[in-house]
N, CA, C and O atoms as CSV, one atom per row, in Angstrom:
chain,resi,resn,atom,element,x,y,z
A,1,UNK,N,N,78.108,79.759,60.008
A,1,UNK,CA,C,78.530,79.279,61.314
A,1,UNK,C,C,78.290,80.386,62.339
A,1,UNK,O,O,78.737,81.530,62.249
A,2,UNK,N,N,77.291,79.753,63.632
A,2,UNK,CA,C,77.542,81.079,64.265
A,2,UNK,C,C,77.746,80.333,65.935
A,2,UNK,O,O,77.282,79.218,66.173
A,3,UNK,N,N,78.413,81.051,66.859
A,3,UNK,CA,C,78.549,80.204,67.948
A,3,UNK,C,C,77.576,81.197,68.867
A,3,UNK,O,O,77.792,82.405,68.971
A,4,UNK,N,N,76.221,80.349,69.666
A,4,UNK,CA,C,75.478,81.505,70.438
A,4,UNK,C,C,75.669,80.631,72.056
A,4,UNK,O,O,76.072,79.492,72.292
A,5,UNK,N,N,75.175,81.755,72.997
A,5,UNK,CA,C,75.141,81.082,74.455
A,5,UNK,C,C,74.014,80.959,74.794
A,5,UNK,O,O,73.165,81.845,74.698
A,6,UNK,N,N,73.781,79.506,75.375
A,6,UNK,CA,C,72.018,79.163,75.825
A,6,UNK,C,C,72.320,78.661,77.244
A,6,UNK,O,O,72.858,77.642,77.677
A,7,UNK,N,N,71.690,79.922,77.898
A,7,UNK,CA,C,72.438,79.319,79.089
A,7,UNK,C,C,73.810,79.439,79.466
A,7,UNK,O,O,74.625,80.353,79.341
A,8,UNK,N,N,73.892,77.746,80.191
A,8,UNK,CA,C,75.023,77.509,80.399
A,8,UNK,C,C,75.797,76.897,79.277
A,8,UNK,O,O,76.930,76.508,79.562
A,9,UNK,N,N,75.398,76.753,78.106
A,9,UNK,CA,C,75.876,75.680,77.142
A,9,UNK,C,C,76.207,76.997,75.921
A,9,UNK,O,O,75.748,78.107,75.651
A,10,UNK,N,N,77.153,76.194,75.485
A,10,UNK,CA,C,77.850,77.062,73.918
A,10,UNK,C,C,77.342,76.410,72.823
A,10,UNK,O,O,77.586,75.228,72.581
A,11,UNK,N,N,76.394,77.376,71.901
A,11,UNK,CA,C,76.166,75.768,70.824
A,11,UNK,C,C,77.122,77.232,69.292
A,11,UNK,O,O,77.301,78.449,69.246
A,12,UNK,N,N,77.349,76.316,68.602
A,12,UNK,CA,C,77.724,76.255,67.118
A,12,UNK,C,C,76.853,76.059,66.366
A,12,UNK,O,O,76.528,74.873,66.307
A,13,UNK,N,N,76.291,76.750,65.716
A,13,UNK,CA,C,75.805,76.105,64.436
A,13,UNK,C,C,76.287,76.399,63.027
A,13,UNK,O,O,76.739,77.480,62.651
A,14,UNK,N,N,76.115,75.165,62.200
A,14,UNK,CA,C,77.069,74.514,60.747
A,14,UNK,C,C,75.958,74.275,60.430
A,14,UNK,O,O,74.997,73.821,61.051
A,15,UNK,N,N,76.163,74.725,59.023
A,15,UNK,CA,C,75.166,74.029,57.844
A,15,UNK,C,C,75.911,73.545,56.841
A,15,UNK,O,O,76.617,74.221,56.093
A,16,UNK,N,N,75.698,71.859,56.804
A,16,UNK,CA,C,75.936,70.835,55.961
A,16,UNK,C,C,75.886,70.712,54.870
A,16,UNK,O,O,74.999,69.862,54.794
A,17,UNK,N,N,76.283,70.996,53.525
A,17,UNK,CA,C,75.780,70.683,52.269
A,17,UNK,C,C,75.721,69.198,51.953
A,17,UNK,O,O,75.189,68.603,51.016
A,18,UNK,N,N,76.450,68.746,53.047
A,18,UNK,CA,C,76.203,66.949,52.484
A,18,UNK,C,C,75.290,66.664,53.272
A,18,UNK,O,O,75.527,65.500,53.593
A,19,UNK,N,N,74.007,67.137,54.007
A,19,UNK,CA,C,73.400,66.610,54.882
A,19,UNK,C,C,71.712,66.824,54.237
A,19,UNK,O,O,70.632,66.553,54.762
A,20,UNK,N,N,72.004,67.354,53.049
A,20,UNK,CA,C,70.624,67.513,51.981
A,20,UNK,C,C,69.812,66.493,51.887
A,20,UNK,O,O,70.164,65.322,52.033
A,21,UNK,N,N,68.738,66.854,51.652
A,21,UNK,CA,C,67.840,65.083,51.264
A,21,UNK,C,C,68.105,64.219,49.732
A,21,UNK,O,O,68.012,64.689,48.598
A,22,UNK,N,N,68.230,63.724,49.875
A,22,UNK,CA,C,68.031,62.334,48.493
A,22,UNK,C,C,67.888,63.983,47.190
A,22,UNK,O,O,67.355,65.086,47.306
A,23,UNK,N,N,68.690,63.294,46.058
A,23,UNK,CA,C,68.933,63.661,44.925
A,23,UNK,C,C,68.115,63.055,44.258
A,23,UNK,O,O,68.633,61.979,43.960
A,24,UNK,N,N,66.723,63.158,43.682
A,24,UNK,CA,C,65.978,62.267,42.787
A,24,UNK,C,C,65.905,62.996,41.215
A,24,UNK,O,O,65.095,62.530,40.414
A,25,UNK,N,N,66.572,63.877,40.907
A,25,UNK,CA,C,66.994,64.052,39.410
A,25,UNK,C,C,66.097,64.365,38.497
A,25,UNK,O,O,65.771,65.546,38.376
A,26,UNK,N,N,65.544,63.399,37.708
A,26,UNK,CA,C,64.204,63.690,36.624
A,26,UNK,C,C,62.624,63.845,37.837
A,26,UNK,O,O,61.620,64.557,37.822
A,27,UNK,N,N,63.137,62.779,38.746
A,27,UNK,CA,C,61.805,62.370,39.712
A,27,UNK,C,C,61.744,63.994,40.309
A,27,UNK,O,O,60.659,64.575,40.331
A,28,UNK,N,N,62.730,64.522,40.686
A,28,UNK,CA,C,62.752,65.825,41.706
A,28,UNK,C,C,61.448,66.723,41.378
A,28,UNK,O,O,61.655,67.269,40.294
A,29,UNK,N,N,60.407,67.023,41.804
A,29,UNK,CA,C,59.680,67.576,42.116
A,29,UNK,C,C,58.136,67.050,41.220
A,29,UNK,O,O,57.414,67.728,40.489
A,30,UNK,N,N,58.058,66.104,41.483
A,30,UNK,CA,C,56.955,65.474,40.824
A,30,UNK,C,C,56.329,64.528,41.755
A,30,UNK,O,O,57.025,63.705,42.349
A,31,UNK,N,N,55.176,64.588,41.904
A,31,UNK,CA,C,54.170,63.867,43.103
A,31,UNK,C,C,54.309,62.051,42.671
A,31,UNK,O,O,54.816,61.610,41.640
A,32,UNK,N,N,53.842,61.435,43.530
A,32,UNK,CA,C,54.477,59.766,43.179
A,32,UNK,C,C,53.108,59.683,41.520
A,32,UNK,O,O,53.417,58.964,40.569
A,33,UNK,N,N,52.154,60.255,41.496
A,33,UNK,CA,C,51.106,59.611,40.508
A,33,UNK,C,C,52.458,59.706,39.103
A,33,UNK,O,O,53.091,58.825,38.522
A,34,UNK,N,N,52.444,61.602,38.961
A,34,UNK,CA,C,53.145,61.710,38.098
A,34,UNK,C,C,54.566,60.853,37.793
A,34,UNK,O,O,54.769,60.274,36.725
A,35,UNK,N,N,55.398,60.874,38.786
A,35,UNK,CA,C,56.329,59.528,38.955
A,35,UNK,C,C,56.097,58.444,38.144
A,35,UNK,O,O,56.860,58.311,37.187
A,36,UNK,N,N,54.758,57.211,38.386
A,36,UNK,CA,C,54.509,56.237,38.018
A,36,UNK,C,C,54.615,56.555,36.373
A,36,UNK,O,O,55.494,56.001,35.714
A,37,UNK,N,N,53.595,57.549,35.709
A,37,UNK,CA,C,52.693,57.935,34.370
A,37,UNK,C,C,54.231,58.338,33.564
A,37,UNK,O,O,54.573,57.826,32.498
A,38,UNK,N,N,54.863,59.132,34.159
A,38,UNK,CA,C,56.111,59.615,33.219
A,38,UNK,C,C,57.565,58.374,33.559
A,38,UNK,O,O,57.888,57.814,32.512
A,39,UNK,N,N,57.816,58.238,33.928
A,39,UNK,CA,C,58.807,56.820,34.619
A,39,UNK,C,C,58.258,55.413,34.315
A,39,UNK,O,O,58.955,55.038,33.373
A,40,UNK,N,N,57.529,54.599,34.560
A,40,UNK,CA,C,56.727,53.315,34.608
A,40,UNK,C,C,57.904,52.741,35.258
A,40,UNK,O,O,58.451,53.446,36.105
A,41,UNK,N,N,58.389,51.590,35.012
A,41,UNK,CA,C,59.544,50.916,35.204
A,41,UNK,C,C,60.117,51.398,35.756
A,41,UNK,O,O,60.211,50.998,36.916
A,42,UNK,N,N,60.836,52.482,35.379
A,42,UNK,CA,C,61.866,53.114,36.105
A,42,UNK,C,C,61.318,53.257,37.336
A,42,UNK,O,O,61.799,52.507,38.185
A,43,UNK,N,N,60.229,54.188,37.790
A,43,UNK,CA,C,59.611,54.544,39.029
A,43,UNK,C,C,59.471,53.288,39.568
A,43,UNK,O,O,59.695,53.273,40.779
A,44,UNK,N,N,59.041,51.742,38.862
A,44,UNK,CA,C,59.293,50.739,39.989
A,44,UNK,C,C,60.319,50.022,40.654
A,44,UNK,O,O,60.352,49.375,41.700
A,45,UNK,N,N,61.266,50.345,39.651
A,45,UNK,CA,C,62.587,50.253,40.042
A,45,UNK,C,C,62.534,50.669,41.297
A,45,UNK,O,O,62.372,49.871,42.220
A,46,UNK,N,N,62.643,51.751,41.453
A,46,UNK,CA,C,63.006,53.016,42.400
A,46,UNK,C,C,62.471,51.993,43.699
A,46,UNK,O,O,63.155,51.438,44.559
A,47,UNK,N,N,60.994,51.973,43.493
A,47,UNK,CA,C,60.483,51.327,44.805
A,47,UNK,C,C,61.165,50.171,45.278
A,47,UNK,O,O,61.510,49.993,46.446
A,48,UNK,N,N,61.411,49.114,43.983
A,48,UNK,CA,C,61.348,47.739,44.768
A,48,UNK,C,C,63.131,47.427,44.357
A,48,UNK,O,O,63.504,46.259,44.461
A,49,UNK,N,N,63.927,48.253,44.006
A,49,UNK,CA,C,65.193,47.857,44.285
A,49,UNK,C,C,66.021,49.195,44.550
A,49,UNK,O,O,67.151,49.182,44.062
A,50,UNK,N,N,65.539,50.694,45.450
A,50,UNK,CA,C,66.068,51.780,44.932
A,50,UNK,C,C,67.733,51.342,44.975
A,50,UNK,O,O,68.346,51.695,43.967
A,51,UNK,N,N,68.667,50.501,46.181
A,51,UNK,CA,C,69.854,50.726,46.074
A,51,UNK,C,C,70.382,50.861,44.432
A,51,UNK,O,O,71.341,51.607,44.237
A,52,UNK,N,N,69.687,50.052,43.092
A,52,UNK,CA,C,69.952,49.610,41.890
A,52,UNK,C,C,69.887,51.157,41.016
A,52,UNK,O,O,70.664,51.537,40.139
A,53,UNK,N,N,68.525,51.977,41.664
A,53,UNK,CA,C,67.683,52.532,41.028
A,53,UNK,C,C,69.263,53.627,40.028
A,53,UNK,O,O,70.337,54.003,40.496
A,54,UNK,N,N,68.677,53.806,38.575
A,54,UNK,CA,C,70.011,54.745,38.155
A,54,UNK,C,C,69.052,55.338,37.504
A,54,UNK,O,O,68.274,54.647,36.848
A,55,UNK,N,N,68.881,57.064,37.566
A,55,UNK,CA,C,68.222,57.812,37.010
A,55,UNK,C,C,69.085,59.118,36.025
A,55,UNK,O,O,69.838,59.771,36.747
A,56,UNK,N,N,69.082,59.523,34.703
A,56,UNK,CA,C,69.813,60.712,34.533
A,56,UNK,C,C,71.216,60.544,34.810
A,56,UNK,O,O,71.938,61.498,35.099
A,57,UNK,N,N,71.832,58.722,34.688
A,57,UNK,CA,C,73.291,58.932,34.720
A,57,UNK,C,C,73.779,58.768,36.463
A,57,UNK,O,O,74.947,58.745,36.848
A,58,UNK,N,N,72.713,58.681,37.227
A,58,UNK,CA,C,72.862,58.884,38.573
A,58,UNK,C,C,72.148,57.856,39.216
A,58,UNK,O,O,71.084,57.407,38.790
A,59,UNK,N,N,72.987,57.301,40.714
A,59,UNK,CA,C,72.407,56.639,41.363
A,59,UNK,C,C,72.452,57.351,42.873
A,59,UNK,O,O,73.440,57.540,43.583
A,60,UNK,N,N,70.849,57.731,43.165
A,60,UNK,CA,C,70.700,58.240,43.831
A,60,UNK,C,C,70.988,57.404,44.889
A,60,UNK,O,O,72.196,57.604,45.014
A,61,UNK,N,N,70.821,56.965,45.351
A,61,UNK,CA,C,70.983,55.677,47.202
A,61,UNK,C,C,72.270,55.695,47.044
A,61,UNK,O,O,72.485,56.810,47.519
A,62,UNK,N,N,73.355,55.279,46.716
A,62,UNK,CA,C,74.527,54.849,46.745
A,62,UNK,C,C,75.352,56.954,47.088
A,62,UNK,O,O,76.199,57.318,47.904
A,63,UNK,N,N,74.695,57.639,46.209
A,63,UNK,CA,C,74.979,58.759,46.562
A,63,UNK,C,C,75.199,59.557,47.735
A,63,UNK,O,O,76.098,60.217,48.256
A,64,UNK,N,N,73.439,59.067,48.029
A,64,UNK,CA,C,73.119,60.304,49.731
A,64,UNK,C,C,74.383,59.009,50.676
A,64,UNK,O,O,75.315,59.513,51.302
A,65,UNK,N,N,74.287,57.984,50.659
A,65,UNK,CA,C,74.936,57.163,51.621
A,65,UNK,C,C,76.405,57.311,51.625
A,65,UNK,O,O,77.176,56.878,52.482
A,66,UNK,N,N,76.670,57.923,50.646
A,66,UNK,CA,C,78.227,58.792,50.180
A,66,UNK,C,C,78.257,59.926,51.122
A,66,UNK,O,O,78.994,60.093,52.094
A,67,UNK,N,N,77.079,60.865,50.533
A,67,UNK,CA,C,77.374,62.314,51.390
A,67,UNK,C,C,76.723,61.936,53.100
A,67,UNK,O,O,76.725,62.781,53.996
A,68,UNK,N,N,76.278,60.720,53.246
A,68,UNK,CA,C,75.992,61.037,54.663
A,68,UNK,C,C,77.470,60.440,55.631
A,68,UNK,O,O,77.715,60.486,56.836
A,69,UNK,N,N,78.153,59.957,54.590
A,69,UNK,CA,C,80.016,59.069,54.842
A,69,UNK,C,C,80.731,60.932,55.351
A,69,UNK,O,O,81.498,61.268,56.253
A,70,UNK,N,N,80.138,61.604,54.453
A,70,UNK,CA,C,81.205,62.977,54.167
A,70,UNK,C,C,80.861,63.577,55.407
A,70,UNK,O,O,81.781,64.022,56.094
A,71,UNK,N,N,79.248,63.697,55.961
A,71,UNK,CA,C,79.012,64.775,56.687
A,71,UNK,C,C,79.042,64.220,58.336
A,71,UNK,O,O,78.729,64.909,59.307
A,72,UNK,N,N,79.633,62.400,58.377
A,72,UNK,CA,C,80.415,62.124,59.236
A,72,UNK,C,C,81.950,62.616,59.880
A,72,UNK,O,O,82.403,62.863,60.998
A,73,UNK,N,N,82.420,62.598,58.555
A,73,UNK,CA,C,83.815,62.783,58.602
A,73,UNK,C,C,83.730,64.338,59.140
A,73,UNK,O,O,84.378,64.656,60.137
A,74,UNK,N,N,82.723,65.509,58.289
A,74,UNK,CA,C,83.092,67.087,58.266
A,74,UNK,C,C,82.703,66.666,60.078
A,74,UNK,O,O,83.733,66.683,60.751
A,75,UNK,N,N,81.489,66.331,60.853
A,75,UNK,CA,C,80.862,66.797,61.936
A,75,UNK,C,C,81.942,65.968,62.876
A,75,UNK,O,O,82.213,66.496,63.954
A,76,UNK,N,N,82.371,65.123,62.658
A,76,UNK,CA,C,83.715,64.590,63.964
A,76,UNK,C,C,85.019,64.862,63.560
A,76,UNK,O,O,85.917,64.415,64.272
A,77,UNK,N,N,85.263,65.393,62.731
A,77,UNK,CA,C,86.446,66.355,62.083
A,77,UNK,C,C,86.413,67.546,63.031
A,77,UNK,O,O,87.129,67.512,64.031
A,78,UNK,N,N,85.649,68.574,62.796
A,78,UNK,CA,C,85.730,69.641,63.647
A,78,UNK,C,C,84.552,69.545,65.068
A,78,UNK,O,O,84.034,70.641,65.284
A,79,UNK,N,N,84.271,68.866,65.641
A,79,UNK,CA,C,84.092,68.612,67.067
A,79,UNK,C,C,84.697,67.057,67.693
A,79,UNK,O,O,84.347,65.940,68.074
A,80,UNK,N,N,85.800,67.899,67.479
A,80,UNK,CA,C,86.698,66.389,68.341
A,80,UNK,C,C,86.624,66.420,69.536
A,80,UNK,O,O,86.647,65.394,70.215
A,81,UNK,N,N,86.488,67.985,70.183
A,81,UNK,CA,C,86.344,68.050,71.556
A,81,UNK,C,C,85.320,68.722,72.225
A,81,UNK,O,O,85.259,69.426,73.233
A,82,UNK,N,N,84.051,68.064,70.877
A,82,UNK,CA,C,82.840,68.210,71.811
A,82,UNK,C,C,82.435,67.361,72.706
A,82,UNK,O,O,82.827,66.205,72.543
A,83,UNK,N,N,81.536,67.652,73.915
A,83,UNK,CA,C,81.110,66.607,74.450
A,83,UNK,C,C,80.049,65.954,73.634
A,83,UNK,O,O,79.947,64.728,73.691
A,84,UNK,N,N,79.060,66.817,72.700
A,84,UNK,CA,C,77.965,65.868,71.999
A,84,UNK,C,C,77.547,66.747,70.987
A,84,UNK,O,O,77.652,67.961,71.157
A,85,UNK,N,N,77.037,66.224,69.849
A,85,UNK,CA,C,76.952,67.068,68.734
A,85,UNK,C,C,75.099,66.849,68.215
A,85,UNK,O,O,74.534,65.764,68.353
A,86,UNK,N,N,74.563,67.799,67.769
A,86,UNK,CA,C,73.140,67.134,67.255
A,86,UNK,C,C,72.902,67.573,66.205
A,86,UNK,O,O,73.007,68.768,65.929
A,87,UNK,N,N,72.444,66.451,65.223
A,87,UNK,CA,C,72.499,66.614,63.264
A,87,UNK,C,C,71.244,66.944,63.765
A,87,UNK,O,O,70.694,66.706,64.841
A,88,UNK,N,N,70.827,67.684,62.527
A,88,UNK,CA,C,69.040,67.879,62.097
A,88,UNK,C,C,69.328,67.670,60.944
A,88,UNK,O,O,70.185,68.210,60.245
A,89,UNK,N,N,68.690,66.960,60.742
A,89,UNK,CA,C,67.853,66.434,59.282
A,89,UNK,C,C,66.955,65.866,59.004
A,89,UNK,O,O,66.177,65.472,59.874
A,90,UNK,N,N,66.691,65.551,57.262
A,90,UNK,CA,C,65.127,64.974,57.533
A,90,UNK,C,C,65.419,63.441,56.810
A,90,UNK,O,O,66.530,63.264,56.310
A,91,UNK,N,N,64.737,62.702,56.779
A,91,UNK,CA,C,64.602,61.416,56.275
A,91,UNK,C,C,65.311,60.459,56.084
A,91,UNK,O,O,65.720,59.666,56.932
A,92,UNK,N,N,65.611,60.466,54.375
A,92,UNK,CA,C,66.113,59.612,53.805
A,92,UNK,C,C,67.705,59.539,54.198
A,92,UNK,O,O,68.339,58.485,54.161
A,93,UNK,N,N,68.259,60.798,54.577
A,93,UNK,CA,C,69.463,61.593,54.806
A,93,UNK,C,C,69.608,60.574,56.333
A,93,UNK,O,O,70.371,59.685,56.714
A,94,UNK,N,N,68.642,61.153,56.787
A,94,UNK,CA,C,69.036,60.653,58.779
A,94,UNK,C,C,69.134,58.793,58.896
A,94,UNK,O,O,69.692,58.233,59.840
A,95,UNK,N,N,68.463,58.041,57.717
A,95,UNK,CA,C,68.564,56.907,57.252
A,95,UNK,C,C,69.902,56.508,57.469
A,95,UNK,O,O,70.366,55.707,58.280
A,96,UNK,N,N,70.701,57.540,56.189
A,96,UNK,CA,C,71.925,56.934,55.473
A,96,UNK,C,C,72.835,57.352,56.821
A,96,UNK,O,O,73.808,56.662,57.126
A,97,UNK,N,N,72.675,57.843,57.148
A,97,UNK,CA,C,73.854,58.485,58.787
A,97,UNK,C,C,73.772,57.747,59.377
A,97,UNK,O,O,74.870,57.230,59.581
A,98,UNK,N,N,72.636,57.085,60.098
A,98,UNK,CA,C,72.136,55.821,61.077
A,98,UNK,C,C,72.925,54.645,60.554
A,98,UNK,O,O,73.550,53.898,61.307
A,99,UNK,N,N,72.862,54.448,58.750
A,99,UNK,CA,C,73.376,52.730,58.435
A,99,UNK,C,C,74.838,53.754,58.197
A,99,UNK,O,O,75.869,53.169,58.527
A,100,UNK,N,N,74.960,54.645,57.871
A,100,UNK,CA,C,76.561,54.380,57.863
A,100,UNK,C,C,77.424,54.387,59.160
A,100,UNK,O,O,78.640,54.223,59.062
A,101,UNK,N,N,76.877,54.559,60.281
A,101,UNK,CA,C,77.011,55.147,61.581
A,101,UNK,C,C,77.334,53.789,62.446
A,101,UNK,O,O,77.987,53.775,63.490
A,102,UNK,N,N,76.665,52.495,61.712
A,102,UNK,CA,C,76.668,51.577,62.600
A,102,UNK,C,C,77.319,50.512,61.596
A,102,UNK,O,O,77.418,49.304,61.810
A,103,UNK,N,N,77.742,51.209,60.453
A,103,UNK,CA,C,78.433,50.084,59.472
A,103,UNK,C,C,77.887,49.193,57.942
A,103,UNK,O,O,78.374,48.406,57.131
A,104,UNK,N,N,76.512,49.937,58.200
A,104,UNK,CA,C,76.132,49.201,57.237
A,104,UNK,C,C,76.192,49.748,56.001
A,104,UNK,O,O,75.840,49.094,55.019
């Protein structure tokens, strides 16, 4: 956490551990070919139903849409009396914030 001055403005910055990208488990660091060749099924799972998808005991979608619930609560927890706050993140993450953000 560090609080710097830009300007006229005070910013904070927090780094999120719930604001990580997607947990893909066995898939984690393997290009989509390899995906398909070592997975089959499973990897189509992933595509054409991921909310279902359960890999290694784990369901990744139902997860990040968990931690993007948490890193709601941490970021309007401690700026209650900001005027405006700005997440960075990347993807799948900024997804699950957007549908949990509006309810879905």
């Amino acid at each position: 956490d560090r609080i710097c001055e830009k300007g006229m403005w005070q910013v904070e910055r927090n780094s999120l551990a719930s604001l990580r990208e997607i947990d893909l488990y066995g898939f984690q660091g393997l290009l989509k070919d390899e995906g398909k060749v070592k997975y089959g099924e499973l990897y189509d799972m992933w595509k054409s139903t991921p909310e279902e998808f359960c890999i290694d005991g784990h369901k990744p979608v139902p997860e990040l849409w968990y931690r993007a619930s948490l890193a709601w609560r941490q970021v309007l927890g401690v700026n209650t009396n900001a005027d405006s706050v700005l997440i960075v993140a990347h993807n799948a993450i900024n997804q699950a914030l957007v549908g949990t953000a509006v309810g879905i």
